[in-house]
N, C-alpha and C positions, 0 to 999 in steps of 0.2 A: 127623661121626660121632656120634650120639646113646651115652649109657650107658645107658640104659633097658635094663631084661635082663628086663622083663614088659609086657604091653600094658597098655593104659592102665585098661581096666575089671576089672582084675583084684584081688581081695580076697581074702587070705590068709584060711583057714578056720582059728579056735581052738578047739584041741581042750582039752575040760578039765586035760590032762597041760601041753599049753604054758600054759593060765592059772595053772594051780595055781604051775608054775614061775615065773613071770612076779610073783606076786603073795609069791612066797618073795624072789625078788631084791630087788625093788621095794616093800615092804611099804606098805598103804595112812596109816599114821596111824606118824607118828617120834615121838620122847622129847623134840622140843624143842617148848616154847610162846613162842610172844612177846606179851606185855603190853606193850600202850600205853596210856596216860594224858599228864596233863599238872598242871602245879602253876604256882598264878597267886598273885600281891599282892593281896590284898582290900584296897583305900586307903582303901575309905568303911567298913570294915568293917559292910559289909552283911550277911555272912554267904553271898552269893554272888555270882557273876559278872557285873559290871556294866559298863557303859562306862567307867569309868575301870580296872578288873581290868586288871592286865598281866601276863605269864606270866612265872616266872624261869627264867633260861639257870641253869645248873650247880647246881640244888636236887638233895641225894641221896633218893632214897629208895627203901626197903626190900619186899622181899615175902617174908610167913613165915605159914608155917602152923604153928598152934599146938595140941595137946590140953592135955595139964597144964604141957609145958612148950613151947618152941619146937623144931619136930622138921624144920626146914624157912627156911633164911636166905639173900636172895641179895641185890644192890641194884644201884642203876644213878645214872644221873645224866643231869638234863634236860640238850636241846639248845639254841643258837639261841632256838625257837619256844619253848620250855618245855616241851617234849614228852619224855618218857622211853621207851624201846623197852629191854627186861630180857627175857632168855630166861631162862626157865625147865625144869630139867630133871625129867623122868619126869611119868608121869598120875597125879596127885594124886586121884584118882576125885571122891570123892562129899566129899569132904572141902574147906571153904572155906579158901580162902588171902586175906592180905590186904595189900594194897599198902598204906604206911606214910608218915608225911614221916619225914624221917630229920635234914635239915639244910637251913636256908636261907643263901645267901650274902650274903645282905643283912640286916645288922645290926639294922635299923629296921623291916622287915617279917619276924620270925621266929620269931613266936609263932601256933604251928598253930589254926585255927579249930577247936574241939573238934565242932563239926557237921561239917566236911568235912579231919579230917587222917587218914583212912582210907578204903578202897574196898573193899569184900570182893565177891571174884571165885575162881570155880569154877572150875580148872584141870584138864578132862579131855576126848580124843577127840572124845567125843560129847555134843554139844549141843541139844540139840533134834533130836535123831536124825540130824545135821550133823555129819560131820567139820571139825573147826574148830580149826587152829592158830595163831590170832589171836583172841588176847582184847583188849577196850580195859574197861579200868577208869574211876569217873570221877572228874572232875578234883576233885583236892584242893589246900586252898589256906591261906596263911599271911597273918596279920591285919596291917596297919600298926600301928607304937606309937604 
């Protein structure tokens, strides 16, 4: 006994009233963002990513957006790969936020490269006229001593 309770070429018609509805339930753009990056050992301290670079598992780091003062604080913590995934909340529009190092867990490599211990990244909807709820920030990195 089949469930089918319409033939097969049948296409429901949207009336403005069901989209409208549809699009109040459903809303196309949420409040949350997620930022990825990643945070590596510069060992030759070259200033950037080289074949000896390795990426640190549990580096914190921060994303704030700032006018006169910090109006905007949240943080995360690399995996595994070195990789940080931080959700962010509400559209920060037009306003730049910036992913930070916060802490290295290795003793010997934990002085921030002053050329890459920040990422500034625009945290809103629309991107290049792109709904876009994935940001990737780039990779920021800490010097060996």
């Amino acid at each position: 006994k089949s469930c089918k309770s319409s033939p097969d070429n049948y296409v429901p018609s949207a009336s403005p009233d069901h989209l409208a509805i549809t699009l109040y339930i459903f809303p196309i753009a949420t409040e949350i963002f997620h930022v990825k990056g990643s945070v590596y050992c510069d060992t030759c301290r070259a200033g950037f990513e080289t074949n000896a670079t390795f990426y640190i598992q549990g580096a914190k780091v921060g994303i704030q957006r700032k006018t006169m003062k910090v109006v905007y604080y949240t943080e995360g913590v690399t995996d595994s790969t070195g990789t940080y995934h931080i959700e962010v909340e509400n559209d920060h529009r037009d306003n730049i936020c910036e992913c930070v190092l916060v802490k290295s867990p290795i003793k010997w490599c934990n002085t921030p490269d002053s050329g890459r211990d920040k990422s500034s990244i625009v945290l809103t909807h629309h991107q290049n006229g792109v709904v876009n709820h994935l940001h990737y920030a780039n990779a920021m990195g800490y010097l060996r001593d």
